[in-house]
VEXMI-878602 format. One record per residue: residue in one letter; x, y, z of N, C-alpha, C in turn. Coordinates in steps of 0.02 Angstrom, whole numbers, plus 50000, padded with zeros to 5 digits. Example, Ala and Ser with C-alpha at 12.3 -4.5 7.8 and 13.67 -1.06 7.14 Angstrom:
A506604971650390506154977550390506604983550390;S506424988850354506844994750357506455000250394;
//
This chain:
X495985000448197496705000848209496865007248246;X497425005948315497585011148340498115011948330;X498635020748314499065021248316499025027448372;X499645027148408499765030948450499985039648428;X499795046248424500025052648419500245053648469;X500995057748450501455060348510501175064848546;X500855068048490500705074048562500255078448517;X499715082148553499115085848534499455093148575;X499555098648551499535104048609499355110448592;X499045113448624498575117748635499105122348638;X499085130048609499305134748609498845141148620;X498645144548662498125149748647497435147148656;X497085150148591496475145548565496515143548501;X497325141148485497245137748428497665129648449;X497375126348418497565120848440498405116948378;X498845117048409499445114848358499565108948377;X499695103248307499705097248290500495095048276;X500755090648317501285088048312501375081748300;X501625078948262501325072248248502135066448239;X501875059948247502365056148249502275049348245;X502025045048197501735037248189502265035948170;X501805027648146502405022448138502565021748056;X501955022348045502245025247959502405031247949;X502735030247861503145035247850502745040947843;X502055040147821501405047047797501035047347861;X500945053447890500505055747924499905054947916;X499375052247929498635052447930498275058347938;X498785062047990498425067447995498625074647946;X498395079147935498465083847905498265091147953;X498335096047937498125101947966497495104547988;X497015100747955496285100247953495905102648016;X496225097548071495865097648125496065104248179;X496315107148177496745115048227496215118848201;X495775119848150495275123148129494585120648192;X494675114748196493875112148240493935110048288;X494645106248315494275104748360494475108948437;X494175105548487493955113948522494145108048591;X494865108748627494835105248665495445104248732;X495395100848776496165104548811496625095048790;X496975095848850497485088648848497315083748816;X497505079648760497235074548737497615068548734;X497245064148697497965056348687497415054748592;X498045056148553497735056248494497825048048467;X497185044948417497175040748407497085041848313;X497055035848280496975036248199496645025548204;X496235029248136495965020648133495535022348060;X495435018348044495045017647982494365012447988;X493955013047933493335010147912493035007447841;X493005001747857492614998247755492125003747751;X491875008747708491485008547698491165008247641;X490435009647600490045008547547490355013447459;X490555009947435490485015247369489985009547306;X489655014247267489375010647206489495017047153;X489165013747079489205017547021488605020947028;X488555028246995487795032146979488035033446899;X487485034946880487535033946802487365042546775;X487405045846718487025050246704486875049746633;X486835041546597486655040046558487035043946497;X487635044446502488305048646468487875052946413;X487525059046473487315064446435487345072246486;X487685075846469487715081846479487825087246470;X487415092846505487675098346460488235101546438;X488445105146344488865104446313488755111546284;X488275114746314487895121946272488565126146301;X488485134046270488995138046259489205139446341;X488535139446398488675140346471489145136146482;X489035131746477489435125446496490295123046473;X490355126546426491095125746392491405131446393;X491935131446444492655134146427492925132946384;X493105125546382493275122646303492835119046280;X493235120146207492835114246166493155109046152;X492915100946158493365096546130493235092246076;X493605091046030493675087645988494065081645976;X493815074145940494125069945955493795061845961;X494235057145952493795050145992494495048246027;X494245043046056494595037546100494285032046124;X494605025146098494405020546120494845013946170;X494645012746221495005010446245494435002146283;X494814998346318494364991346306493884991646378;X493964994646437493704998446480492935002546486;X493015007646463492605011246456492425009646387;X492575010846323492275010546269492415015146234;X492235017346172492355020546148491955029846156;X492355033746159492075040046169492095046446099;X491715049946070491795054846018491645060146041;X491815066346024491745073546021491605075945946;X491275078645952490975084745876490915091245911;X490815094345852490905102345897490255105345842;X489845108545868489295111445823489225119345841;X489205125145779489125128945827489035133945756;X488675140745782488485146145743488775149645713;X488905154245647489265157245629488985163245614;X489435168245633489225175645637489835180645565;X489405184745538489735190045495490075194245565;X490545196745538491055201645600490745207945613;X490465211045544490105216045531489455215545505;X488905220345521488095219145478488405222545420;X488065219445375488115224045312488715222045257;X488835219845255489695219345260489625220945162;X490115224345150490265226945070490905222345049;X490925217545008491715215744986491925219844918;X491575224244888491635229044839491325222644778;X491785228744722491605226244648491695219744611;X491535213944611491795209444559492305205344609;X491975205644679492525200344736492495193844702;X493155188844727493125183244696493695179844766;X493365177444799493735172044849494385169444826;X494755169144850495335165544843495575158944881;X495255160144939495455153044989494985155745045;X494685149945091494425151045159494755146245182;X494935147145245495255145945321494725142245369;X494655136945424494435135945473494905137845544;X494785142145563495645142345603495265140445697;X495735134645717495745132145789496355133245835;X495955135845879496575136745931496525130045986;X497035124145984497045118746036497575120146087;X497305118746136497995117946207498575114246177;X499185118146181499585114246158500115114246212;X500745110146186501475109146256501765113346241;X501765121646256502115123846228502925123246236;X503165119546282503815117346303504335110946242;X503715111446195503955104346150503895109446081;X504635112346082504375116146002504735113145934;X504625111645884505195110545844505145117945784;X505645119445778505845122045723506265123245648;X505875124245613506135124045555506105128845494;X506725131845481506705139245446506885138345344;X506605140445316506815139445244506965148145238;X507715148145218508035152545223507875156745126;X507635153845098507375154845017506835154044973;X506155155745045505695153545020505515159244981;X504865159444929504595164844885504035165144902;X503935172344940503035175144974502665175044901;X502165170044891501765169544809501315176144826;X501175180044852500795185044838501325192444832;X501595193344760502055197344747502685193944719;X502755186644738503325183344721503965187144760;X503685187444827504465191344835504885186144912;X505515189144898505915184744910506005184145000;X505825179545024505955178845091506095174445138;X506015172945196506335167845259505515165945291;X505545160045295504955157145333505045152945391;X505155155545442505035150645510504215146945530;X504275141545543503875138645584504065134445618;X503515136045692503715133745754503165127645748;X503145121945777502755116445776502885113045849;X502165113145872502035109345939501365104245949;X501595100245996500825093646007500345098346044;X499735093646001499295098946049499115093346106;X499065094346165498845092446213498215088246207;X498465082446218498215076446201497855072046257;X497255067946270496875064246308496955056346271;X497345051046265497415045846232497835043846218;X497855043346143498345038446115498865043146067;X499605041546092500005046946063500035042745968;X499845035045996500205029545926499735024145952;X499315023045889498925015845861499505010345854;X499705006145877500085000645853500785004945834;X501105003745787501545010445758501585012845730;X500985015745733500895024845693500705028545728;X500785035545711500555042145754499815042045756;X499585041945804498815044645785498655049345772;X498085049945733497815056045693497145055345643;X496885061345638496195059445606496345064045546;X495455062845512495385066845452494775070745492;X495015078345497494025082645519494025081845472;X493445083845464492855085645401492555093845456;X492225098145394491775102145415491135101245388;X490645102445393490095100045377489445108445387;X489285108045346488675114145353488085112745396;X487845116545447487365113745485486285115645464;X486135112945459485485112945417484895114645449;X484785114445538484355115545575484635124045601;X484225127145636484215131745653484495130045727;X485065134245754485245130645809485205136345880;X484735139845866484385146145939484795150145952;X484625151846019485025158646040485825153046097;X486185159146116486905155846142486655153846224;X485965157146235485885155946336485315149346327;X485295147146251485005140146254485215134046266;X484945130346313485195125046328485295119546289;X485715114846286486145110446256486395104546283;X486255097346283486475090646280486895089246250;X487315084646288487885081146223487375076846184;X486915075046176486735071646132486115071346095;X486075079746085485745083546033485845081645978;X485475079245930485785078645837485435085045811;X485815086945779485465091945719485675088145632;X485505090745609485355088145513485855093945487;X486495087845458486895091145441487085089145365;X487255093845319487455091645244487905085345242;X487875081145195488175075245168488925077145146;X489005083545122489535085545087489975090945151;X490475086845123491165089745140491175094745147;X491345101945183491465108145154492205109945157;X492565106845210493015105545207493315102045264;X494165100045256494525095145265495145095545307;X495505088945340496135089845335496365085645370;X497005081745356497395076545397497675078445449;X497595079245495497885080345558498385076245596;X498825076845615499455073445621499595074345702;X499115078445723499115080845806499725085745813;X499915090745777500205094145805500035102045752;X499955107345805499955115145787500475116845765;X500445124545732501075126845716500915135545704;X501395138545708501535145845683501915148245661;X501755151045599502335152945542502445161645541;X502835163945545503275169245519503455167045446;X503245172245424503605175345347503715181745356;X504575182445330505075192045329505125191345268;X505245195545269505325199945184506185200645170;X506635198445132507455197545153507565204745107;X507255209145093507875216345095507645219545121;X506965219945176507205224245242506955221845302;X506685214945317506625210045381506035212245394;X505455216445359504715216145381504455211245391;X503705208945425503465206045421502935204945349;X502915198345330502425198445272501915193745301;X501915189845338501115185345382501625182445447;X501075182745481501535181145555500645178145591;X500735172045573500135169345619500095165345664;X499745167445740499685161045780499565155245774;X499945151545850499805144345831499165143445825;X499095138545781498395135945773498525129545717;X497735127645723497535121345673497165125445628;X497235124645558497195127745504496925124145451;X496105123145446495815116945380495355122645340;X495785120545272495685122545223494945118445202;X494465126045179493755124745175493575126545080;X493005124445086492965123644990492855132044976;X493355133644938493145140444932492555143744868;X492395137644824491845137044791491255139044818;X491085133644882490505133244921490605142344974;X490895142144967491025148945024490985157144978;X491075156044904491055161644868490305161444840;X490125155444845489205157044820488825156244899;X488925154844938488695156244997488715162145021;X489355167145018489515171345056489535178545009;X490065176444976490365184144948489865185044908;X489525180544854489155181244809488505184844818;X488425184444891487995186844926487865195844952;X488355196644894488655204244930488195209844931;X487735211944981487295217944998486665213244972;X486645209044973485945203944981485665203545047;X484835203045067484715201445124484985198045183;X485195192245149485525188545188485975189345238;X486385195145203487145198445236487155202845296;X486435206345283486365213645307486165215145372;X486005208945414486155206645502486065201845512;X486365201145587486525195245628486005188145629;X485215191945637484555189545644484485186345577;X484595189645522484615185745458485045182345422;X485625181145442486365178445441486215170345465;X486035170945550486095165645562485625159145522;X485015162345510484435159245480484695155645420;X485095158845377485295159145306485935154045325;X486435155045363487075151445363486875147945425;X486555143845433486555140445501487015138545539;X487535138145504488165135345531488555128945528;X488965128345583489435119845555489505117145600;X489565110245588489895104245612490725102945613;X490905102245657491805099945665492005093245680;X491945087245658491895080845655492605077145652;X492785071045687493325067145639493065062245611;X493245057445558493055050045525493215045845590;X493775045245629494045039545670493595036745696;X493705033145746493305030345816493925030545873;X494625030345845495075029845914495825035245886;X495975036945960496525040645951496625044146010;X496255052446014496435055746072495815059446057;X495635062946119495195070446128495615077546140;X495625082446112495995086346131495585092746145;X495655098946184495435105746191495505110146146;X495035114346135495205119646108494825126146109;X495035131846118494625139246133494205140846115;X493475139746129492905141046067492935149146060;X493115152346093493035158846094493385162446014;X493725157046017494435159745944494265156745875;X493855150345874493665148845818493285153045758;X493825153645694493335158045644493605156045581;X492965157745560493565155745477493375162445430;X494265162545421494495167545368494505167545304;X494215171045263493925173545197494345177845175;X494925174745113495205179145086495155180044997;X495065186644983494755186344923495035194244874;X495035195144822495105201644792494565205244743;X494215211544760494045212444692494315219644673;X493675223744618493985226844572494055234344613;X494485237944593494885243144621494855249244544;X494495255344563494245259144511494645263944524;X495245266944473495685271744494495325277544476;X495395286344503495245289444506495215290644410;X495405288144350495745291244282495245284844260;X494725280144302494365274744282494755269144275;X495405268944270495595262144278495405254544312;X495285250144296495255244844350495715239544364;X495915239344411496485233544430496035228944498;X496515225144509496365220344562496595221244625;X496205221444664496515223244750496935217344763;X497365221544809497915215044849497455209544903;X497585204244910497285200044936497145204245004;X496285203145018495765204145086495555199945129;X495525202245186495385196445220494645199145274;X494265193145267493605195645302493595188145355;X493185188945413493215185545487492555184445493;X492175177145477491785172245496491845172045571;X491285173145623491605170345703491205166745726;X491365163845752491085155545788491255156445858;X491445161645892491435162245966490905168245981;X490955172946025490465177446048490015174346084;X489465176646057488575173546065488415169846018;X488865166845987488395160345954488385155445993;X487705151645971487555144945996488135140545978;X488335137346041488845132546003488735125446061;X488845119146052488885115146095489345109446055;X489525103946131489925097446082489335091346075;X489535086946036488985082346049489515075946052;X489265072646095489635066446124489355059246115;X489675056846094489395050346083489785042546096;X489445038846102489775033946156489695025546112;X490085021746116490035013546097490485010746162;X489705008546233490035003846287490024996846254;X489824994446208489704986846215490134984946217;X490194977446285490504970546294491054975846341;X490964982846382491674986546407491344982846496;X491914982046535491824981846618491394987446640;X491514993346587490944998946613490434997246614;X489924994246562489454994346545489284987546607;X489594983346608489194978746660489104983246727;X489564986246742489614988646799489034993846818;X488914998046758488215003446765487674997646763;X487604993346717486804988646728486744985546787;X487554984846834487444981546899487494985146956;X487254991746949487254996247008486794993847076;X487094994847119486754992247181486974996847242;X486494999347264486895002247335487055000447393;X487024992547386487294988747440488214989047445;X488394992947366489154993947362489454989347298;X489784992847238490104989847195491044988447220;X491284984047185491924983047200492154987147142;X492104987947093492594993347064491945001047055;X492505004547048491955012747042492345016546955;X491865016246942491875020146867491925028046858;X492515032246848492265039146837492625040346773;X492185045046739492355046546671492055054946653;X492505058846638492215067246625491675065846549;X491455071846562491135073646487490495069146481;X490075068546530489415064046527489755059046558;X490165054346565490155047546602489815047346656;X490035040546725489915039646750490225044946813;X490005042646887490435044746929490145039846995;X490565040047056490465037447107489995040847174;X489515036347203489145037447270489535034647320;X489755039047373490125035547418489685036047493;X489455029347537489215030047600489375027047660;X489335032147712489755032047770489205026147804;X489215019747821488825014747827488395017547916;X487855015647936487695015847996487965014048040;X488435008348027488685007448093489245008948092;X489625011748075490365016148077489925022748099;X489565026148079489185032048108489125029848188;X488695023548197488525022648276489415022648304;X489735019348290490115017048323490725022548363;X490505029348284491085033548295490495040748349;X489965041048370489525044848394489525039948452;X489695032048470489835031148548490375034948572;X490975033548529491545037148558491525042148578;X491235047548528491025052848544490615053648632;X490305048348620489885052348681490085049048769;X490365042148746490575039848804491295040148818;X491715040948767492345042748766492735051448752;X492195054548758492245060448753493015062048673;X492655057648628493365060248572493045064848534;X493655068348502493505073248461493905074448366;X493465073248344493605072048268494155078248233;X494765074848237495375080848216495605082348128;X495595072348100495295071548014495125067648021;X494775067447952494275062847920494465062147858;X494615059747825494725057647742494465052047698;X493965052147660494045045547607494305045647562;X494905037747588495175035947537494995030647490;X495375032147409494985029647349495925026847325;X495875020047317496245019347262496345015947212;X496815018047155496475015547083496415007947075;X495985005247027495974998347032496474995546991;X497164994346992497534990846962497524985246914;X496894981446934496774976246893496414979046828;X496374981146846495584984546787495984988846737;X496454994946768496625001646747497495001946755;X497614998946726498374998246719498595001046650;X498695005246670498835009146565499365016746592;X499435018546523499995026146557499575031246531;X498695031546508498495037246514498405040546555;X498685049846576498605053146623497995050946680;X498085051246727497595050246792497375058046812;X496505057146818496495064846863496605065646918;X497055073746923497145075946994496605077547021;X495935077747010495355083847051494645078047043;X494305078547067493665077847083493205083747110;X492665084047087492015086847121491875083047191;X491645084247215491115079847290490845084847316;X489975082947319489615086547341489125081447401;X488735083647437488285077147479487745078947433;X487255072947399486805071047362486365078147375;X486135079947321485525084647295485645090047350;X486205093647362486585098147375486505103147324;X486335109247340486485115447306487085121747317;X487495117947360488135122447390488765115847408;X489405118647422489955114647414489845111547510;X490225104147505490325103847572490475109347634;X490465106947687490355112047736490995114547751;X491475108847732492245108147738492615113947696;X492195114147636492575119447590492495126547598;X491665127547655491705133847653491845138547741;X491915131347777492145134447856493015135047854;X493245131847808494025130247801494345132547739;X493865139147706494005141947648494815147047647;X494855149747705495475152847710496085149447732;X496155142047733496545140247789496995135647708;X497255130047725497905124947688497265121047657;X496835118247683496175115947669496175111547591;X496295106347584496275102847505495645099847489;X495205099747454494785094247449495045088347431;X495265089247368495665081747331496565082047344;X496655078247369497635077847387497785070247361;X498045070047292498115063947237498845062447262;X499045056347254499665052647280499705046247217;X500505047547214500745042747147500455043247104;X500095048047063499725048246993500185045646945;X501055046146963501455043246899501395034946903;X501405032746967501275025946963500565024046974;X500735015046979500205012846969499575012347013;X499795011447091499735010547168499455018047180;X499105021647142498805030047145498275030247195;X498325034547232497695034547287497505044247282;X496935041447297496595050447325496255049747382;X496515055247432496115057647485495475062547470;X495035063747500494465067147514494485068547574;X494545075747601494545080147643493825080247673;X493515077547726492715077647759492705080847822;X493395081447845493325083347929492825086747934;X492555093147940492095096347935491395093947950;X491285089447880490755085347870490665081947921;X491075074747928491085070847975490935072748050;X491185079548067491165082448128490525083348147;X490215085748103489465087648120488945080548118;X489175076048076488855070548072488875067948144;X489585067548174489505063048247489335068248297;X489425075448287489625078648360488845084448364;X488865083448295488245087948288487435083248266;X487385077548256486925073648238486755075348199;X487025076848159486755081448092486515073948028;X486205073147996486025066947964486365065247924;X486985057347910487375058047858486835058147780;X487365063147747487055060747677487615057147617;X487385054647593487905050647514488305057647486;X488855055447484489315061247449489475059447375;X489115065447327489205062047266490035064447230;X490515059747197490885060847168491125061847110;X491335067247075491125066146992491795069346966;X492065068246902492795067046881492715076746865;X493075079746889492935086846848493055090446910;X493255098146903493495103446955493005107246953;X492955111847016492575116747025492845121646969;X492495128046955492545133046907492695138046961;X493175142246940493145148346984493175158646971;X493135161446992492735168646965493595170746922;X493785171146861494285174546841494595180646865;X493925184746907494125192046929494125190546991;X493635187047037493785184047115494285180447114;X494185175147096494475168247120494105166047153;X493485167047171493105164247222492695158047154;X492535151947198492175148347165491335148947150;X491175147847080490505151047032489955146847071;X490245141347103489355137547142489695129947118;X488985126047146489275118747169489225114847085;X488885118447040488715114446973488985118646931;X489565122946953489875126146895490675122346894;X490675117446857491305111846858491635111946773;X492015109046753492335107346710492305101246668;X491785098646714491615088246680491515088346609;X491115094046580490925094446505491325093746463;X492235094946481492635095046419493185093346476;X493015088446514493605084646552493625078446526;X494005075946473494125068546446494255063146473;X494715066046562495025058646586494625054846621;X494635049346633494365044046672494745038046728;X494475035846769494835031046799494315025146824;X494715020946853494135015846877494605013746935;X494365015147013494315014947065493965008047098;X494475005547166494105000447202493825002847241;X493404998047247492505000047289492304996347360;X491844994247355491874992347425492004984647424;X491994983747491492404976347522491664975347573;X491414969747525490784964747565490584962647593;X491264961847647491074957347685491594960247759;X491544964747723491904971047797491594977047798;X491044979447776490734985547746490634987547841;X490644993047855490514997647900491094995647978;X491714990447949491834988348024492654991648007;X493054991348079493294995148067493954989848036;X494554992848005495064989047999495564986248005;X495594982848047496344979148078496904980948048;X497334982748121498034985948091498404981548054;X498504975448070498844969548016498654969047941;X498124974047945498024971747861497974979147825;X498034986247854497744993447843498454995247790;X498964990447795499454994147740499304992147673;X498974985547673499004982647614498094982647581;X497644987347617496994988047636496784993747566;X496544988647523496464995447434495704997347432;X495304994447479494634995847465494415002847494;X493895005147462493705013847487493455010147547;X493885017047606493755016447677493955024947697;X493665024647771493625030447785494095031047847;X494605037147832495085034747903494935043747943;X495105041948000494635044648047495435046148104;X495695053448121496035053248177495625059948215;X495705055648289495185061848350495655062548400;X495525064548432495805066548486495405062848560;X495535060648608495225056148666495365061048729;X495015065048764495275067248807495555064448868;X496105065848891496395060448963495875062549038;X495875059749073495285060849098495725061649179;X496065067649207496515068349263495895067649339;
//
């Protein structure tokens, strides 16, 4: 398909793009004033079927402490993909070596405390203007703020809220150092018993308690998820332990407390995030207090800090039920002759191979050479499969794409690093009709103008990572897929049009991955 561009014009030695079709969206984008290198032109746009299929990674990946920004916790099941779980496993560290809780300590309560992404724009509040602080019995005001935590799923099963029961669980294997590597689908041997619990209702909260005759603070704690752990099991584990080997470092700590499991009972609901860095559980306890005249009384309630972030080993473990899902046929029927729908799913799933067919390569390297054109964009477009994926769970904005067994980002991302330059530019994610571009100019350029050899561009659900203190991006396998929950399922290729190009009578209503292509033709005076 040809559409006519108003006008190409050269300014300097930069080339400025003025544009004017018959549809309402431009094809072209800014892309090409970066490359191409040329005088008077007559600009053209057209598109191409080309190849996409499924690649598999056998929904396993790494989940070790490198690998997670966050941690997620959670299931979701949906009739599609299948069902997905999160567990969270991970080391527990004393705050201090050595640690003294004095004379005759006696636990009072332990804490699991989680920090999850929450909305913070969705607060409710609710103040008891007469509550009584039980430690002292004294008289005061209790606010708490309550928010959803940011959710991957199902807000409501049928009509109820969704929500699980964690469990914590003690971990029984020795689980290494934190620069050890880690699978989602590592098992370790974990206790039968509970350590502790809690109904989760999906939403955080943070309470203020003042003191009402002079407005101090008496506890003022962040939001968080807050499961109450057996404080039985935690006073002969821990405190009881007081100036015992066990206590007296890190090296002998971990051996002794191996650590825990963070589990739900469910199979469906949501996955949600949360900060591994912040996870700890708090130990609060009193003992005996020897006055200078020998007296003994009881200390005011103490609090000691279990930590589960730092350098401990920590990873998620993920686990999967495809049977009888469209996914699962679709991975046993991989073919690289081209699937009609494309599967991507974060956190171990699947993701898509997309290929620029040979003869759309030949066809667009004649032009090139007998028509003297010059490649201004290039984009593959992907859009969602409607039939398949019709639901109102969030859609992702971002993809990875790298060209197959690549150790650096396309060529596109790093000659066009200073410029407007998008890789992924997502359209209608609120509706259903959602499409994504893929930014190749670059690529493509060298493929026709440079003979450079096409290779398969792999696509996978998850963002690049980037330097907190640069901003520059960490490398081509430092992504987010590990604790990216969303998924989609994308149309694929068209069988019986694969590499040709596509007639303008049919390019509006045209859903299969194709590659659209605007160059520039030089006029020939």
């Amino acid at each position: 398909m040809i559409n006519k561009l108003k006008s190409l014009i050269t300014l300097g030695s930069a080339l400025v793009l003025t544009l004017a079709v018959v549809s309402c969206e431009s094809d072209l984008d800014n892309l090409g004033e970066q490359l191409f290198d040329g005088n008077s032109a007559e600009g053209v746009e057209t598109a191409y079927s080309i190849v996409g299929f499924n690649h598999t990674y056998g929904d396993v990946i790494r989940t070790d402490a490198g690998k997670l920004g966050y941690g997620t916790l959670g299931a979701f099941t949906e009739p599609v993909f299948g069902m997905q779980k999160s567990s969270y496993v991970s080391q527990v560290r004393m705050s201090t070596d050595n640690a003294d809780f004095g004379s005759n300590a006696v636990l009072d309560s332990a804490v699991l405390v989680i920090n999850p992404l929450y909305e913070k724009d969705s607060v409710t509040t609710t103040t008891k203007d007469d509550y009584i602080y039980p430690i002292g019995n004294v008289d005061a005001k209790k606010v708490v703020n309550t928010y959803p935590v940011s959710k991957y799923g199902k807000y409501y099963i049928g009509a109820s809220r969704a929500g699980f029961k964690i469990n914590v669980r003690e971990v029984n294997d020795f689980l290494g150092a934190y620069a050890d590597e880690k699978l989602s689908n590592k098992a370790v041997n974990v206790s039968s018993t509970v350590i502790g619990s809690k109904d989760f209702d999906g939403n955080v909260n943070s309470v203020v308690i003042t003191k009402k005759s002079d407005n101090s603070e008496l506890l003022n704690t962040e939001v968080g998820l807050r499961i109450p752990l057996d404080k039985d099991f935690f006073q002969t584990k821990i405190i009881a332990k007081n100036k015992q080997p066990e206590l007296t470092s890190a090296a002998n700590f971990i051996r002794y407390f191996k650590g825990i499991q963070i589990s739900v009972e469910e199979n469906d609901g949501y996955i949600f995030k949360f900060d591994p860095s912040l996870v700890a559980i708090k130990l609060y306890y009193k003992n005996d207090v020897t006055a200078t005249d020998g007296t003994v009384t009881r200390s005011e309630l103490m609090e000691y800090d279990l930590s589960l972030g730092g350098v401990n080993a920590k990873f998620n473990q993920i686990e999967y039920n495809r049977t009888g899902t469209p996914y699962a046929d679709a991975i046993a029927g991989i073919t690289e002759a081209g699937q009609s729908q494309l599967f991507a799913q974060g956190m171990g799933g699947s993701g898509l191979t997309v290929r620029i067919p040979a003869q759309t390569v030949a066809t667009l390297r004649d032009l090139y050479k007998n028509q003297k054109t010059g490649i201004v964009t290039a984009k593959i477009r992907l859009y969602t499969d409607e039939s398949i994926w019709k639901n109102t769970f969030a859609k992702p904005s971002y993809f990875t794409v790298k060209e197959k067994d690549a150790t650096d980002f396309l060529s596109d991302m790093s000659a066009l690093a200073n410029t407007t330059y998008t890789l992924i530019r997502p359209y209608n994610l609120d509706k259903d009709d959602a499409y994504y571009d893929i930014g190749i100019t670059k690529t493509l350029k060298d493929i026709i103008e440079q003979a450079k050899e096409p290779k398969d561009l792999i696509v996978d659900l998850g963002g690049y990572l980037s330097s907190s203190s640069t901003g520059l991006m960490l490398g081509v396998d430092n992504t987010d897929r590990a604790y990216t929950p969303n998924r989609i399922v994308l149309k694929g290729t068209d069988a019986n049009n694969v590499g040709k190009e596509i007639p303008a009578n049919l390019l509006k209503d045209y859903k299969n991955i194709q590659l659209r292509v605007a160059y520039s033709k030089k006029i020939i005076k």
